[in-house]
C-alpha positions as CSV (number, residue, x, y, z in Angstrom):
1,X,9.4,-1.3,11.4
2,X,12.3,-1.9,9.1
3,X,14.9,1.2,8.7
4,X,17.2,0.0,6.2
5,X,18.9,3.6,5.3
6,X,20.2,3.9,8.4
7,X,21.7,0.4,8.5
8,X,24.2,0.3,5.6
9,X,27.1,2.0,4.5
10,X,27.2,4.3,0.8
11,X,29.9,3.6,-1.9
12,X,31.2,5.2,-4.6
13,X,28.9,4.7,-7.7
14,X,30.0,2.6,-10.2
15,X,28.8,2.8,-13.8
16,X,26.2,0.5,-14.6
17,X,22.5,1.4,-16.4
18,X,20.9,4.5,-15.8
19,X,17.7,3.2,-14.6
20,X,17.5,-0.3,-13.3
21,X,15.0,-2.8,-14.6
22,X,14.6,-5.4,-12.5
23,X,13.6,-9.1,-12.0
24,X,12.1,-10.8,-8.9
25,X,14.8,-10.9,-6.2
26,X,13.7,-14.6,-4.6
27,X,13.7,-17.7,-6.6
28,X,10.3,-18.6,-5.8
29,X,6.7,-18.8,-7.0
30,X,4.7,-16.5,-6.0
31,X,1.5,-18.0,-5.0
32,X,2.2,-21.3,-4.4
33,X,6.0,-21.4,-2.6
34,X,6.5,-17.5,-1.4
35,X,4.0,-14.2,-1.3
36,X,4.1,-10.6,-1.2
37,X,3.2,-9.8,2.4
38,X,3.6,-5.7,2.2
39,X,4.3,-3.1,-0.6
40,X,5.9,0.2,0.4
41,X,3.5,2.8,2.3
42,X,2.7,5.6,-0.9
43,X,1.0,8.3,2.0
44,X,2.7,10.4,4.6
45,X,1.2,10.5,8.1
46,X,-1.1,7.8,9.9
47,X,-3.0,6.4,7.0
48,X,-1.7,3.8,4.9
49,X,-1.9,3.1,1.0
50,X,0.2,0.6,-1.7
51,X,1.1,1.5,-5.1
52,X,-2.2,0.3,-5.9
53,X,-4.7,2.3,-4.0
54,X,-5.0,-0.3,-1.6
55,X,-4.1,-1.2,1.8
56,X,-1.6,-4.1,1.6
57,X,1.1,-2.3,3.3
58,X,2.2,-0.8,6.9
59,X,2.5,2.4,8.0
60,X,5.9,4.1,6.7
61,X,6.5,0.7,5.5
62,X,10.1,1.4,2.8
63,X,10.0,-1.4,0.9
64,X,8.6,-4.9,-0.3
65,X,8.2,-8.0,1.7
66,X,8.1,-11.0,-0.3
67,X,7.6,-13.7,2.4
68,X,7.5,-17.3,2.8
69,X,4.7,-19.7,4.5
70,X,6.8,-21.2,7.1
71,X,9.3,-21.8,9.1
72,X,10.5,-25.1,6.8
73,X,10.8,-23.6,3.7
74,X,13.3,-20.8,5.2
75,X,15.4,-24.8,6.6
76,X,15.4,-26.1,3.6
77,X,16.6,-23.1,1.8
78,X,15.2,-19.8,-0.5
79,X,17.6,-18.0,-2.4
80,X,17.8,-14.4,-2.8
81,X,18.9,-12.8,-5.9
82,X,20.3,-9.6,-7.2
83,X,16.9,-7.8,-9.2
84,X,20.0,-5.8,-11.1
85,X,23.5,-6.5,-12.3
86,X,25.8,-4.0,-10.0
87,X,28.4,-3.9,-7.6
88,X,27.9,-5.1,-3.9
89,X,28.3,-1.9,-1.9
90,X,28.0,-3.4,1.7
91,X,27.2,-6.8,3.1
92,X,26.2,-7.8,7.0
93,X,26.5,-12.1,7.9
94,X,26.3,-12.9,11.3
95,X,23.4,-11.9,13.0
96,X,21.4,-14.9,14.2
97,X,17.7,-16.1,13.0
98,X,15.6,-15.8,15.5
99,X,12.3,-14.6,17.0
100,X,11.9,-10.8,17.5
101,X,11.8,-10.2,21.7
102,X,11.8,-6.9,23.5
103,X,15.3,-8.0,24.5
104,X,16.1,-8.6,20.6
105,X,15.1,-5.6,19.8
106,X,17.4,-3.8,22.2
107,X,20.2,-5.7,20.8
108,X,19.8,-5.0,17.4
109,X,19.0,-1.5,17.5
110,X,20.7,0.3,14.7
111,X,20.7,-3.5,12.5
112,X,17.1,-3.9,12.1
113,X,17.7,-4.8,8.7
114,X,19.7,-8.2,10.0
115,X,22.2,-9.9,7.5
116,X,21.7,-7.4,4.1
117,X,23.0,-7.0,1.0
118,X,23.5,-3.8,-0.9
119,X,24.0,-3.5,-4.5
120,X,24.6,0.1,-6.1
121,X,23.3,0.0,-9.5
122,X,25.4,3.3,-10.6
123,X,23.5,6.7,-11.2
124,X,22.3,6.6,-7.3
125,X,20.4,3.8,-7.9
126,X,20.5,0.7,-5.2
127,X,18.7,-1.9,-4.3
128,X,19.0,-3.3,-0.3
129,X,18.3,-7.1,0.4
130,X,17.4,-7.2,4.6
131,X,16.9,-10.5,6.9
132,X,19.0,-13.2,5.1
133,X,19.5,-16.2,6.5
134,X,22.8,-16.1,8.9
135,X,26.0,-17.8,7.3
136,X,23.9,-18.0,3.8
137,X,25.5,-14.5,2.2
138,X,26.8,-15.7,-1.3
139,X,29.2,-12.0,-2.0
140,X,31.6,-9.5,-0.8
141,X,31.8,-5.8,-0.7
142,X,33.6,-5.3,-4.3
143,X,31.8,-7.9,-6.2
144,X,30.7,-7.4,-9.6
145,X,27.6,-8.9,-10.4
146,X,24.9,-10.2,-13.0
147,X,21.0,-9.9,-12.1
148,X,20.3,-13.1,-11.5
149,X,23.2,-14.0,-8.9
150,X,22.4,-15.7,-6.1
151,X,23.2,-12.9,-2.8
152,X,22.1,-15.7,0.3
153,X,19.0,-17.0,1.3
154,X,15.6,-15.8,2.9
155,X,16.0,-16.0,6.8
156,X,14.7,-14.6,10.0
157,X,17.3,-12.3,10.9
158,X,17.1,-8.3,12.5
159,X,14.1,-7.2,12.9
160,X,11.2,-9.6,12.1
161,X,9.2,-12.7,13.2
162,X,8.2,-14.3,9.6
163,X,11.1,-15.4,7.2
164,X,10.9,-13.2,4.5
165,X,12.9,-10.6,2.3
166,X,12.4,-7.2,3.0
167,X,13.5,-5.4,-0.8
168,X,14.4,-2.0,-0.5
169,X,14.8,0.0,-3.8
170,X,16.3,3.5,-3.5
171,X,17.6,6.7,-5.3
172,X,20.0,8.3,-3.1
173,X,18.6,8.3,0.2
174,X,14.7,7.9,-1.4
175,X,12.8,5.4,-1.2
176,X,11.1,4.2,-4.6
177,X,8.2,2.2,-4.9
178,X,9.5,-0.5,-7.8
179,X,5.8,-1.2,-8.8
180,X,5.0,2.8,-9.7
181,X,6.7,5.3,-10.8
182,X,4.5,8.0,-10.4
183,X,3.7,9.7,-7.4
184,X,0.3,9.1,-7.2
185,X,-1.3,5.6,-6.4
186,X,-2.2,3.8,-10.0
187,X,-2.8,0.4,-10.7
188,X,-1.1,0.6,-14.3
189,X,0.6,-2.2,-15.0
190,X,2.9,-0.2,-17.4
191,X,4.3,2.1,-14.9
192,X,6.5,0.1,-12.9
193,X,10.1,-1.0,-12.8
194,X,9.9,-4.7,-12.9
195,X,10.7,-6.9,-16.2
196,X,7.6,-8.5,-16.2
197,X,4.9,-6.6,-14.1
198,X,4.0,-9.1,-10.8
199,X,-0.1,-9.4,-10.9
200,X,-1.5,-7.5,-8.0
201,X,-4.5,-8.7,-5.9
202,X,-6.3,-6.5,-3.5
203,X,-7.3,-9.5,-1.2
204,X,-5.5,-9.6,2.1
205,X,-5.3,-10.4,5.8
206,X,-4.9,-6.9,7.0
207,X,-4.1,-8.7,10.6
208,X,-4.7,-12.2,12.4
209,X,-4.8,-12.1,16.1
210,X,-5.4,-14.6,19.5
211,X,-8.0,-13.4,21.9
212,X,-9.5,-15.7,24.4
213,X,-13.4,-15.4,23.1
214,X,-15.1,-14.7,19.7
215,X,-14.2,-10.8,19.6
216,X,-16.2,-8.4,18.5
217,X,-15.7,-6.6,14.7
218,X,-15.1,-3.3,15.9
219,X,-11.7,-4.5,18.5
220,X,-10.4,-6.5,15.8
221,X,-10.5,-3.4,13.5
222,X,-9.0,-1.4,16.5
223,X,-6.7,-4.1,17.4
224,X,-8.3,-4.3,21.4
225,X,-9.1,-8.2,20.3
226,X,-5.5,-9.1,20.5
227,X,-4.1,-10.9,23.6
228,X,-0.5,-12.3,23.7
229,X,-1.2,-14.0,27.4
230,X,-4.0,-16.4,28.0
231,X,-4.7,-18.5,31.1
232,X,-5.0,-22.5,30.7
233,X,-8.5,-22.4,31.4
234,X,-9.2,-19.7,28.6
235,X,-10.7,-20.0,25.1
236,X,-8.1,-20.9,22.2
237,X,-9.7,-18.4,19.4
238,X,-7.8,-16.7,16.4
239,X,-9.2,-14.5,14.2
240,X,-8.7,-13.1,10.7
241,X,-9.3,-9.6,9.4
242,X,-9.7,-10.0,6.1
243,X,-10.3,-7.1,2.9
244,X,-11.5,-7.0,-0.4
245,X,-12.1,-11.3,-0.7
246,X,-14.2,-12.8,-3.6
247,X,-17.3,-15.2,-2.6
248,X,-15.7,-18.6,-2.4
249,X,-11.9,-17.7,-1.1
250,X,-11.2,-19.8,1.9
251,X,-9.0,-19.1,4.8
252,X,-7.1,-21.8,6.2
253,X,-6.6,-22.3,9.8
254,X,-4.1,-23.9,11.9
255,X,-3.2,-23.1,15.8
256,X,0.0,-25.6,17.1
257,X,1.3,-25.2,20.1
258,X,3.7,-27.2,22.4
259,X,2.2,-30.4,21.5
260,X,1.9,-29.8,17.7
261,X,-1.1,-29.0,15.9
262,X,-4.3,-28.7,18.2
263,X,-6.8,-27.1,15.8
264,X,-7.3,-26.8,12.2
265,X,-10.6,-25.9,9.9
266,X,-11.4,-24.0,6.2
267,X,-13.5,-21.5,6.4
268,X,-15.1,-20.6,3.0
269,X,-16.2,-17.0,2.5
270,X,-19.4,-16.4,1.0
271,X,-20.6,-12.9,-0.1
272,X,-17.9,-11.3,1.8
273,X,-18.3,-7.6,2.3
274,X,-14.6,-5.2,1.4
275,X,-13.7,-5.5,5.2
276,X,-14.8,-8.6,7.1
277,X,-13.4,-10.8,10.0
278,X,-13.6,-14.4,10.6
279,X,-12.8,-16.0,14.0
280,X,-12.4,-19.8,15.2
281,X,-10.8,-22.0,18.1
282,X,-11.1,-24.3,20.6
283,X,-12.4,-24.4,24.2
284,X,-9.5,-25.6,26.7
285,X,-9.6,-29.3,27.5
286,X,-10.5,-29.9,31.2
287,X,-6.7,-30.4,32.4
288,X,-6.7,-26.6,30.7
289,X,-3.8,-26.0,27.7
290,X,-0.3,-27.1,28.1
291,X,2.0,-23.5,29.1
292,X,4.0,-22.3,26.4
293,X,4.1,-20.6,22.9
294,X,0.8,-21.2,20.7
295,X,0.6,-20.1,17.2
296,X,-1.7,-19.0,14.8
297,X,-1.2,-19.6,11.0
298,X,-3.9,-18.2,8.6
299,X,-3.9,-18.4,5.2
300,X,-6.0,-16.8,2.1
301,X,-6.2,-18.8,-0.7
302,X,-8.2,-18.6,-3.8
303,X,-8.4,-22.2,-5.4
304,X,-4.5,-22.9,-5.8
305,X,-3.2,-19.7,-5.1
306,X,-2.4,-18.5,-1.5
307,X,-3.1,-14.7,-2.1
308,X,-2.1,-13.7,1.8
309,X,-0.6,-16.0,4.5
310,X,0.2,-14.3,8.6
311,X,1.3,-15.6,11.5
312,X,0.5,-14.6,15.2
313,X,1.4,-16.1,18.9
314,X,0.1,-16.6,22.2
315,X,1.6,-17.4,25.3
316,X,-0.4,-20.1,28.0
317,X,0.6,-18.9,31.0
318,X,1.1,-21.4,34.3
């Protein structure tokens, strides 16, 4: 879980607009090049909730993901830009991109946000730009700057394991949900903070998992389906848990592992119910799977549009 309060410094506020309006803080399109993966959690305690009423978001999640589909778009380069013209309060460059480990995780305690950016917007408004790409930062602390401005570039630094920006939008020390003012959930799309409201979909992958055999609903929804060791001998299966599709979405499936790509197949969803999960694979060649690192990428897409894409690994032990 991201904790970007604690990971970069407060200046002085200089004057700038009262309330910021602001524009999407990556130059991509949403849909077809980047997504949002997570909004900020709206409830207090276990259960979760978006800005929306629904569930595209992680518990005491403070801020949005906008995330890309792979590992090659972050190489060849996203930008991240400033949603506000402001000052840069605080930057962080140096932190590698790289998977999150349990060792990672140790090292990085207290940067979990990775290379940032932090712009104060004046009147105790800021916005926080976390996991840019190492070396990519485009500002200094002291810069004056237009919204618009390129700050780096999306990257896989600090605390996470898919290249994506995590946006942080604050008032003082709280955070505030850019899509809803209010403090209940509403799906208005009047009541935000954007320039032009982003269209919201409640389609999602709620989680994508390996297990070594076609799992059972009830331990995906629990999360007992998920296995990050298999043996060579074991079942290659991944599964989706999927909410609020339409009759006709697809989800498209890919596993690659040390070899490359060893399995790929569209599954189309007809009639889906709100909750569902979908599981497919392989069974293991007779020499058994190659040891190493297998991954899962599932995406949701609705003709043209990928509404949700996720990412999961397994490990084929010897």
């Amino acid at each position: 879980m991201i904790r970007p309060l604690a990971a970069i410094a407060f200046l002085a506020a200089p004057v700038f607009a009262q309330e910021p309006v602001l524009q999407l803080p990556v130059d991509c399109a949403l849909g077809s090049d980047c997504y949002i993966e997570d909004y900020v959690d709206r409830l207090i305690g276990p259960d979760v909730g978006d800005y929306a009423c629904g569930n595209k978001t992680r518990n005491d999640h403070k801020g949005t993901d906008f995330a890309l589909f792979d590992f090659a778009a972050m190489e060849a380069g996203v930008n991240v830009v400033a949603a506000a013209a402001g000052r840069v309060a605080a930057t962080r460059d140096g932190m590698a991109d790289q998977m999150l480990t349990d060792d990672i995780r140790a090292q990085i305690a207290g940067k979990e946000c990775g290379n940032a950016v932090r712009i104060d917007h004046g009147g105790g408004w800021a916005t926080l730009y976390c996991h840019l790409k190492n070396g990519s930062l485009n500002v200094a602390k002291g810069d004056v700057i237009e919204a618009g401005q390129i700050l780096g570039e999306i990257g896989l630094s600090g605390e996470t394991n898919h290249p994506h920006l995590h946006f942080g939008f604050l008032k003082g020390r709280e955070v505030i949900d850019p899509f809803q003012k209010e403090a209940t959930c509403n799906a208005d799309p009047d009541q935000g903070y954007w320039v032009e409201q982003i269209a919201y979909d409640p389609a999602g992958l709620i989680t994508t998992g390996f297990s070594a055999d076609i799992p059972s609903f009830e331990d995906v929804q629990t999360g007992a389906a998920r296995v990050s060791n298999i043996a060579p001998t074991d079942n290659l299966v991944t599964y989706a848990f999927v909410s609020f599709a339409q009759t006709g979405d697809q989800l498209d499936v890919a596993i690659t592992g040390p070899q490359g790509v060893v399995y790929e197949t569209e599954i189309t969803l007809e009639n889906p119910q709100k909750y569902i999960f979908r599981a497919s694979g392989k069974r293991a060649p007779s020499e058994g799977w190659a040891t190493g690192e297998y991954r899962s990428d599932i995406k949701l897409r609705r003709g043209n549009r990928i509404i949700a894409s996720r990412m999961t690994w397994v490990t084929v032990d010897p």
